[in-house]
C-alpha positions in Angstrom: -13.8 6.1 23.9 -14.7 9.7 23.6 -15.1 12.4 21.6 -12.1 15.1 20.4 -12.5 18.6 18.6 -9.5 19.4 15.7 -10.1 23.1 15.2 -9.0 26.0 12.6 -7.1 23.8 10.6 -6.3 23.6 7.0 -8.4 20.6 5.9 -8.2 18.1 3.1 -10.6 15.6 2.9 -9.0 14.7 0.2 -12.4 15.9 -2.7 -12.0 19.5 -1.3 -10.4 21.7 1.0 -11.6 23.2 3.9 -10.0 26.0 5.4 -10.6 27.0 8.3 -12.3 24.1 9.4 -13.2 22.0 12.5 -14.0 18.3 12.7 -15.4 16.9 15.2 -14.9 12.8 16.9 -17.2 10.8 18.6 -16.1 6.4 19.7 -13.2 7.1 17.1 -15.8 8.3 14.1 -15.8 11.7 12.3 -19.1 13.2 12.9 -18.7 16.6 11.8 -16.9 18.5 9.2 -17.6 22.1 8.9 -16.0 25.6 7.8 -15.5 28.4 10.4 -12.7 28.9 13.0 -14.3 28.2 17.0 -12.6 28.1 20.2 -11.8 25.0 22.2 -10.7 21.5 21.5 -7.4 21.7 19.8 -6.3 24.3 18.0 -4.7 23.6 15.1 -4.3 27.0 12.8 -1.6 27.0 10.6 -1.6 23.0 10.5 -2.8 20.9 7.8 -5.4 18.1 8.9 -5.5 15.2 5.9 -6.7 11.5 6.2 -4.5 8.6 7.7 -2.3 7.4 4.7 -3.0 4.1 3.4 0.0 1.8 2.4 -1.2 -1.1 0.4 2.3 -2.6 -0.6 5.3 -2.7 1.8 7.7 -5.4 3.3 8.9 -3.8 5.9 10.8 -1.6 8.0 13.8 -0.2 10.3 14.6 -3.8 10.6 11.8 -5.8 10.2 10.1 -7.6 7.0 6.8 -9.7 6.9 8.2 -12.7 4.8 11.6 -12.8 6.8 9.9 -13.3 10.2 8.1 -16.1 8.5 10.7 -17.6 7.2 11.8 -18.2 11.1 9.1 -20.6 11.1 7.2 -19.0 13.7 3.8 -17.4 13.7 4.8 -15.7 17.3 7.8 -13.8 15.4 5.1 -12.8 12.5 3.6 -10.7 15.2 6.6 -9.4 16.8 7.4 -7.9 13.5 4.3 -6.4 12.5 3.8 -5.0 15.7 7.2 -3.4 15.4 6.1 -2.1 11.8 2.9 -0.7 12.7 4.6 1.8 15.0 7.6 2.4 12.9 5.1 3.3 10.2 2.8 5.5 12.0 5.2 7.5 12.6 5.4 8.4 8.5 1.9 9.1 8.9 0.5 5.2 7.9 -2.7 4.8 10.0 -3.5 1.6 8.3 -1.1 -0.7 5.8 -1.1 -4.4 4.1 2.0 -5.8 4.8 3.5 -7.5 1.6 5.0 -11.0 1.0 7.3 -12.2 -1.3 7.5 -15.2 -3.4 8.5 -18.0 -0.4 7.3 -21.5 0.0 4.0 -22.9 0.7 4.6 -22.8 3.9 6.4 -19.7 4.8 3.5 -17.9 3.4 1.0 -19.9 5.3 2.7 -18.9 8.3 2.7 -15.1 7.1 -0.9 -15.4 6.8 -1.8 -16.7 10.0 0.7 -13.9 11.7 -1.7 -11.3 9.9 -4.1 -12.4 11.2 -3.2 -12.8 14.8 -2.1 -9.6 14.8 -5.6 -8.1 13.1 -7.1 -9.7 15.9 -4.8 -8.3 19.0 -5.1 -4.6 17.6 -8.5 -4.9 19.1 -7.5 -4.6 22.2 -5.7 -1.5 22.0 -4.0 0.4 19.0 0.1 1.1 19.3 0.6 2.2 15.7 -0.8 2.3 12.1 -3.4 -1.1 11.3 -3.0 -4.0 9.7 -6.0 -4.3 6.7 -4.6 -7.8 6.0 -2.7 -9.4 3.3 -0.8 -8.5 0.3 0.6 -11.4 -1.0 3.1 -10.4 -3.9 3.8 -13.5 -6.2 4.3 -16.9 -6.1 2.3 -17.2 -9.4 4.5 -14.3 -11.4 6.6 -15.0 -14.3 10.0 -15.9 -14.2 10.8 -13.4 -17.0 9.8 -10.3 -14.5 10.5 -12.1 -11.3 12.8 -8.5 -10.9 13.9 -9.6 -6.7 11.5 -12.0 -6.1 13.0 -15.3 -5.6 12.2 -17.1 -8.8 13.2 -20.7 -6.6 9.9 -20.6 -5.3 8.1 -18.9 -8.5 4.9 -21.9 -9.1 2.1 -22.4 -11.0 -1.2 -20.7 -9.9 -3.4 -23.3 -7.2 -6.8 -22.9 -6.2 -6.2 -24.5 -3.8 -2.8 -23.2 -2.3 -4.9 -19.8 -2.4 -7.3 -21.5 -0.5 -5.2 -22.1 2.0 -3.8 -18.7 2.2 -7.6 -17.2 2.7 -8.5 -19.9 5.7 -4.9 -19.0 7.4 -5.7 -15.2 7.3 -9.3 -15.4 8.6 -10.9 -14.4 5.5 -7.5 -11.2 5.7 -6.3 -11.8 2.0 -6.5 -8.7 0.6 -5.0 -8.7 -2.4 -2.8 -10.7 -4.6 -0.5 -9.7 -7.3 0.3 -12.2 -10.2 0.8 -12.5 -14.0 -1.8 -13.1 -16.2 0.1 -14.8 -18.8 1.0 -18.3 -16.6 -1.3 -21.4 -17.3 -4.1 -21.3 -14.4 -4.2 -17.4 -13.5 -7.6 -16.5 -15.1 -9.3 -19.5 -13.3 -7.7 -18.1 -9.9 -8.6 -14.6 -10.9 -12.3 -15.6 -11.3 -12.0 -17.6 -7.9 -10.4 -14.7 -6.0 -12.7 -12.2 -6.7 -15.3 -14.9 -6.1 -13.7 -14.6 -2.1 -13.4 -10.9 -2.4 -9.8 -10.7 -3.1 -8.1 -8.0 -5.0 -6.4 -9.7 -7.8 -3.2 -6.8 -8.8 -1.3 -7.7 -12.2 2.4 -7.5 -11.6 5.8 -9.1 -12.5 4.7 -10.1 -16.1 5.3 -10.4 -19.4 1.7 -10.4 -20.5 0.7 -9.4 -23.9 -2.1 -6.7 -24.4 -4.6 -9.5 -24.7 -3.6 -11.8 -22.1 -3.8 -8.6 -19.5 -7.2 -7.9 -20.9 -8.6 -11.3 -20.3 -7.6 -10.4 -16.9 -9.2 -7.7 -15.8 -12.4 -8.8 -17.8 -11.8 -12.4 -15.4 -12.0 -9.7 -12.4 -8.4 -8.0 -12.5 -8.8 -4.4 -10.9 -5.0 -3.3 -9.8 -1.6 -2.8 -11.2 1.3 -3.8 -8.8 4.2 -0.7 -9.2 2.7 0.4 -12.8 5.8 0.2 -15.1 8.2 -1.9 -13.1 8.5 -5.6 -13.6 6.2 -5.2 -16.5 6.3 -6.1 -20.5 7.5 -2.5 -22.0 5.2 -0.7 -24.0 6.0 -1.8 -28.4 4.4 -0.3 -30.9 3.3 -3.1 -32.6 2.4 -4.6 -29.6 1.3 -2.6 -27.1 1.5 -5.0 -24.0 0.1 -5.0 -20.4 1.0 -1.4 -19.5 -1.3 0.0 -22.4 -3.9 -2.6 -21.1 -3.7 -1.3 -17.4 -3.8 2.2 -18.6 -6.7 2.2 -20.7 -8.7 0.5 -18.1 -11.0 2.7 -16.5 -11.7 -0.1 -13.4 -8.2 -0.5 -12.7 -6.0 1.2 -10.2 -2.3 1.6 -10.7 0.1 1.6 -7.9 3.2 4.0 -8.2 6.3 3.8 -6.4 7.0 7.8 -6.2 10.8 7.7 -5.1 11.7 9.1 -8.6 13.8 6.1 -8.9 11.3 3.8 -10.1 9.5 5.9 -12.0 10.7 9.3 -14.1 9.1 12.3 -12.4 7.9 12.8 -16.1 6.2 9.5 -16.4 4.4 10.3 -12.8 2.8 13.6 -14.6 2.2 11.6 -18.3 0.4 8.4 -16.3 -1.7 10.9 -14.3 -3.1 13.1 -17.2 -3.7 10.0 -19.5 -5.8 8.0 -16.5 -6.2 10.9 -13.7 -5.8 11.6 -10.4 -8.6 9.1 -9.2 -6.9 5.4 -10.4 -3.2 6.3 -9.2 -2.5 4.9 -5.9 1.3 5.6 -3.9 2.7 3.1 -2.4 6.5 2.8 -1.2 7.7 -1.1 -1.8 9.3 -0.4 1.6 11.7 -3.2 2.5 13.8 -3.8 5.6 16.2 -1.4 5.7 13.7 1.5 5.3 15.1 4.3 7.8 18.2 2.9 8.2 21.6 3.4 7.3 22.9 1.8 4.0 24.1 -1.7 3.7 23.5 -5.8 3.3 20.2 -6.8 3.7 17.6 -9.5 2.8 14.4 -9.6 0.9 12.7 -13.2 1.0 16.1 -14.5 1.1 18.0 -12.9 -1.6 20.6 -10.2 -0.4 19.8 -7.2 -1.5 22.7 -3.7 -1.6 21.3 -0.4 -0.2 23.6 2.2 -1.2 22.5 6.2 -0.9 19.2 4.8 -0.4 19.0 3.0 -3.6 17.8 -0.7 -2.9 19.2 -3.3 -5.2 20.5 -7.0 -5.8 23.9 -7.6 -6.7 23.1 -7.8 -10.5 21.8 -4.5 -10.4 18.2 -4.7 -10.7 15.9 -2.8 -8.1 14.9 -4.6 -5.0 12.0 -2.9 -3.5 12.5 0.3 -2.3 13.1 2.8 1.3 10.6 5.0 0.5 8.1 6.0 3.3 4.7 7.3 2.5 5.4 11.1 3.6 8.3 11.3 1.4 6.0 9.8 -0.8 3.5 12.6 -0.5 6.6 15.6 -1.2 7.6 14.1 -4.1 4.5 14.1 -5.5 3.5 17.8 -4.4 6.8 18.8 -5.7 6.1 17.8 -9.2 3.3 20.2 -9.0 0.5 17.9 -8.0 -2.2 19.9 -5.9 -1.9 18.5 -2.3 -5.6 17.8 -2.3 -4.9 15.5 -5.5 -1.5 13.9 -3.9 -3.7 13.4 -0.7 -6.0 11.3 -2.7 -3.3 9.1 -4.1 -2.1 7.9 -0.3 -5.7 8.2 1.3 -8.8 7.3 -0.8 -7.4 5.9 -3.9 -5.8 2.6 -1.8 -8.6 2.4 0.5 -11.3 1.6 -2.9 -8.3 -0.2 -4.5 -8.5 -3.2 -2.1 -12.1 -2.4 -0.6 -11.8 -0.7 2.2 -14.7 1.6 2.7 -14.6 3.0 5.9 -11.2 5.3 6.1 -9.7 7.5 3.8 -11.6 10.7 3.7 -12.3 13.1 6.3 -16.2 12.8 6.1 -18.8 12.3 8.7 -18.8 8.5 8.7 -15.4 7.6 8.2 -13.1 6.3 11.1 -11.0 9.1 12.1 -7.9 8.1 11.2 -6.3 11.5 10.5 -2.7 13.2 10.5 -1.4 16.8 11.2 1.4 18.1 8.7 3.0 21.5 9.5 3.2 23.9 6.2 6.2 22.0 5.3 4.5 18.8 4.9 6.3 17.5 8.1 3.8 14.4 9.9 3.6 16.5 13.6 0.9 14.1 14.9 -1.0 11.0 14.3 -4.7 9.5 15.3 -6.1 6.1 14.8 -9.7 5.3 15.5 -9.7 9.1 17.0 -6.4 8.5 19.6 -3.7 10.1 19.2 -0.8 7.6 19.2 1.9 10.3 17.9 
């Protein structure tokens, strides 16, 4: 692998912006950064250079979903799918993504893991589209009360050893998990996760202010789509949401298709816990960038109509946002880019500890993606390649 020069562009690394600046790639790793326009290498003046985004919560995409293919029964058509996904992503800018289960059977979601992991292991040998980080496994351990589209068949009691499981299946690839803090068992498999190096996210709950507290003292340090599929806020008892937000240690994902969340709660969440806890994230499911219809999420059917993903009762099902619509929306409610960068770069790459990507530093792998002025994803490049 060998070295590339980006020059004169507009950078944003996401701390600061650079303009003009040039970076410099070496065996896919930033190894300069620097201010000043130069000559040769490519010349990108009137682009925007900002890190890969980073999606830590999506089921899928034009077509394909993580806990479907599983469902199948085979590992093989795990791979197949993700495969398919990383490209499909990349081309929204994604250079690196956990692909998200639903609530499923034991051993569906055994299957799911051991298809991450396959896949992890064959992007080695050569890089097609955005990488898999490893697993985000949404539920089964959620409450029934805020299962929202998760299938609340296959809603259980938390297991140590079911989670155990899931960890040897993915090669050590469980990222994160989301649950509720309230069911009987979940601080025990909070304190046991963290103890592997899992994320532990609280989502789909009902959990009182002190039940969600408990959590993230037993090692709780995300919020799975901050608002929804969540105990609303009361005043005379506050629940989980003012528990999450008061949090300094916990990050809190946002779905920013202004369906999910009011534009106006997007600003309020920001200025009460800034810039630097809120991570984007697009709850993609299967008919993302396609046209509206019938579709499935871990087997229920889900209605898209303009867009808008729901079951037949009504309730949202995911969503078919993609990460640089994500970024718009964000910069049109009069974020600064740098701080909108953060919340698809950075942020989600410390949210489930990933350390190497993220920022456009000397260090980091150079996983990077030229916007035009208009925010438009013009080219992509993982580990320093350019794959778009």
């Amino acid at each position: 692998m060998g070295g590339i020069i980006l020059s004169n562009a507009r950078i944003i690394t996401p701390f600061d912006e650079i303009y003009s600046g040039t970076v410099e790639v070496e065996n896919g790793v930033i190894r300069k950064v620097y201010y000043g326009k130069r000559s040769g290498g490519e010349n990108l003046e009137g682009k925007i250079l900002v890190p890969g985004f980073i999606d830590i919560h999506t089921h899928g995409i034009r077509g394909y979903d993580v806990t479907l293919s599983a469902l199948e029964g085979s590992v093989d058509r795990v791979v197949d799918a993700l495969m398919a996904m990383s490209r499909a992503y990349s081309v929204h800018g994604v250079t690196r993504f956990l692909p998200t289960t639903v609530t499923a059977p034991h051993e569906v979601l055994l299957i799911a893991a051991k298809g991450v992991a396959e896949t992890i292991d064959s992007q080695r040998d050569g890089i097609e589209g955005a990488l898999i980080e490893g697993l985000h496994m949404e539920g089964p351990y959620i409450s029934r009360e805020k299962a929202g589209a998760q299938n609340p068949r296959y809603i259980r009691s938390p297991s140590i050893n079911e989670l155990k499981e899931y960890w040897e299946a993915s090669r050590g690839k469980l990222k994160t998990i989301t649950l509720a803090p309230e069911v009987k068992g979940a601080l025990e498999l909070i304190q046991y996760a963290r103890s592997l190096g899992i994320h532990v996210s609280i989502g789909h709950t009902n959990a009182t202010y002190e039940e969600a507290k408990a959590a993230i003292y037993a090692g709780a340090n995300r919020a799975t789509h901050l608002y929804n599929g969540m105990r609303q806020v009361h005043h005379r008892e506050p629940g989980v949401v003012v528990a999450l937000l008061e949090s300094p240690q916990v990050y809190l994902e946002f779905i920013c298709d202004y369906i999910h969340v009011s534009p106006i709660m997007i600003k309020y969440t920001i200025r009460c816990a800034g810039i630097e806890r809120i991570v984007a994230v697009t709850d993609s499911i299967i008919a993302t960038d396609l046209p509206d219809g019938t579709y499935s999420l871990g087997g229920l059917e889900i209605i898209v109509k303009d867009g808008v993903s729901r079951l037949r009762n009504g309730a949202l099902a995911g969503s078919t946002l993609t990460m640089d619509k994500a970024l718009k929306n964000l910069v049109k409610l009069g974020i600064p880019l740098k701080d909108a960068v953060r919340t698809l770069t950075y942020n989600p790459a410390i949210a489930v500890g990933i350390y190497n990507a993220g920022a456009i530093m000397p260090g980091y792998t150079a996983d990077l993606v030229v916007l035009d002025e208009n925010l438009k994803v013009e080219s992509v490049y993982v580990r320093g390649e350019n794959i778009l």
